[in-house]
C-alpha positions in Angstrom: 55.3 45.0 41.0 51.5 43.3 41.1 50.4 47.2 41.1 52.6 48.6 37.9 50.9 45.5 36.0 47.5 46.3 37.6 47.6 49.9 36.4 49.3 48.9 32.8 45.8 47.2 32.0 43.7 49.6 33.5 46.0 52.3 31.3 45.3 49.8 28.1 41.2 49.1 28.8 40.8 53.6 29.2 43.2 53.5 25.7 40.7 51.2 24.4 37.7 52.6 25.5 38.7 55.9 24.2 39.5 54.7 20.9 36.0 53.1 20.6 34.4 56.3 21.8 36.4 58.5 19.1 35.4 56.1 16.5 31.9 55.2 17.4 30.7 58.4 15.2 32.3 57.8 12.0 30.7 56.4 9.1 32.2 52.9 7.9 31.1 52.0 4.6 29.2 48.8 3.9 29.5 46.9 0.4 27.5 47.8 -1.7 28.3 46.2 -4.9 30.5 49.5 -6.0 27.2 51.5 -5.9 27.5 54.7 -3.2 25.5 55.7 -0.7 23.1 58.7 -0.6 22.4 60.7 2.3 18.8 61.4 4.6 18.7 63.9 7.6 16.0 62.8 10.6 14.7 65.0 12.8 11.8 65.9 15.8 10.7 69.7 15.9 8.6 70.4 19.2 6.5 73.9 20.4 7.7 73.8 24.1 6.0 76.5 26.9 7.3 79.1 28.0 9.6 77.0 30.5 11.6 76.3 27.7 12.1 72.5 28.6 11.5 69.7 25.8 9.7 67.1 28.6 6.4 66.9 27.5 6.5 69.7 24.8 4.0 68.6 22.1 5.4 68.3 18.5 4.9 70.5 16.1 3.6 69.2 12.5 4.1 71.1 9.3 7.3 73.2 10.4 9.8 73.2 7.7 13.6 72.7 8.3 16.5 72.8 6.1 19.6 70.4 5.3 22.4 72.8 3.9 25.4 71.4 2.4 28.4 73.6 1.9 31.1 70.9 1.0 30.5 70.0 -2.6 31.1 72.3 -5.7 27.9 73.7 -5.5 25.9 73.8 -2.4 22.7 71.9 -1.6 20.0 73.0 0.0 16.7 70.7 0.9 13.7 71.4 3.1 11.6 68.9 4.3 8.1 69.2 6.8 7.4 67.9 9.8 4.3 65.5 10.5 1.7 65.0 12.4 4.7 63.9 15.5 6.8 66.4 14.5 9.3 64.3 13.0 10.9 64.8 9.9 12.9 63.1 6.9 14.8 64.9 3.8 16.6 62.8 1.9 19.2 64.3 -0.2 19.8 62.5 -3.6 22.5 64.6 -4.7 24.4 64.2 -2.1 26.3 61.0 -2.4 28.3 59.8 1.1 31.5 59.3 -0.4 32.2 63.3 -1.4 29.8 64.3 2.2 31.9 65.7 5.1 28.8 65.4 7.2 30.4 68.5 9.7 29.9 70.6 6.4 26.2 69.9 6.3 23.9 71.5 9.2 20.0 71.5 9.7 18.1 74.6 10.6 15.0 75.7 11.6 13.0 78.0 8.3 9.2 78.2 9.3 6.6 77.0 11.8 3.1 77.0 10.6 1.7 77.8 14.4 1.3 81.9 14.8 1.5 81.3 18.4 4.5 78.9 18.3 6.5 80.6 15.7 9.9 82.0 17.3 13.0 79.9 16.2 15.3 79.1 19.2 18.6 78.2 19.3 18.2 74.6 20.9 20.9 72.2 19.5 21.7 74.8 16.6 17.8 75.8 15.4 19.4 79.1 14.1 23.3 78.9 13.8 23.1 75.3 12.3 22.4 71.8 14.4 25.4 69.0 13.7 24.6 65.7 12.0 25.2 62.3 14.1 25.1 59.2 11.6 22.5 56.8 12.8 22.7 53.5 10.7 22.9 52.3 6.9 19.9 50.8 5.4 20.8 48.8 1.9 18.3 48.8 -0.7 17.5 45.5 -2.4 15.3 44.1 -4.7 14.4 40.3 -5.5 16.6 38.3 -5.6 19.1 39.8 -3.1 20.8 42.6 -5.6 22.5 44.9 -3.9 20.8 48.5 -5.5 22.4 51.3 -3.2 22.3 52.1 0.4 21.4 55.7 2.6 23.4 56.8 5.2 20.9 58.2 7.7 21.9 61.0 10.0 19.7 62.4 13.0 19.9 65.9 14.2 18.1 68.3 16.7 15.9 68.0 18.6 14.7 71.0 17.7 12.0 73.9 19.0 10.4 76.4 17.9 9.4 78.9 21.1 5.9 80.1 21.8 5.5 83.8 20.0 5.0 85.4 23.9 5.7 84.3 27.4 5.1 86.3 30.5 8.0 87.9 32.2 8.6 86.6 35.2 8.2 88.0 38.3 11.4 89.3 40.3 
């Protein structure tokens, strides 16, 4: 009988792990004093060699991704560049949370500004679309404490743009 209660609460800790796995990607509103929350997209672009492997591919500044939204009544659409560490940030101010299905929005690779790193690749969705994972609320407040909105901040990627030509390798 000890082992039936044994494996009852090992069945009810994987029930509850599960469930906090399942939920740990949805977004769960904060306060915000009735104001809603817009929406930013983060990102890291990188020119890997020709072994196509991210570790220790520089990034690659002043390639230009795009945030497109097909959920709302009209679709949005927003590029943003990439700095100097290839990261980069487009913040959406149309787009308020509340009406957002982020698995409607994707980010995709548009243009590198390297002639020898300029082929888009399909890591984590470079062509077809990458997903959005929600990273964390920040509030926005001024003096005082007031409550002035919040963004919902979404990472996505990483992404690569593939050098222009590799060598074949030898069979």
């Amino acid at each position: 009988m000890a082992w039936l209660r044994g494996f009852v609460v090992v069945e009810v800790l994987v029930f509850l792990f599960a469930c906090n796995i399942s939920s740990s990607n949805t977004v769960k509103p904060i306060p915000t004093d009735g104001l809603r929350s817009h929406v930013a997209v983060e990102g890291i672009i990188y020119c890997p060699s020709c072994n196509k492997t991210l570790v220790g591919a520089p990034p690659l500044p002043g390639a230009i991704a795009r945030v497109q939204c097909n959920d709302t009544k009209v679709p949005i659409s927003v590029e943003g560049k990439s700095n100097s560490h290839g990261y980069f940030y487009i913040g959406i101010p149309k787009l308020k949370l509340g009406t957002m299905k982020d698995h409607k929005c994707k980010t995709f690779l548009v243009s590198s500004p390297s002639p020898a790193c300029n082929k888009t690749s399909s890591l984590h969705g470079g062509i077809t679309g990458g997903s959005l994972k929600f990273k964390a609320f920040y509030v926005k407040r001024y003096a005082g404490g007031i409550t002035t909105g919040s963004i919902a901040v979404f990472t996505t990627g990483p992404f690569a743009f593939a050098p222009k030509h590799c060598p074949k390798p030898k069979p």
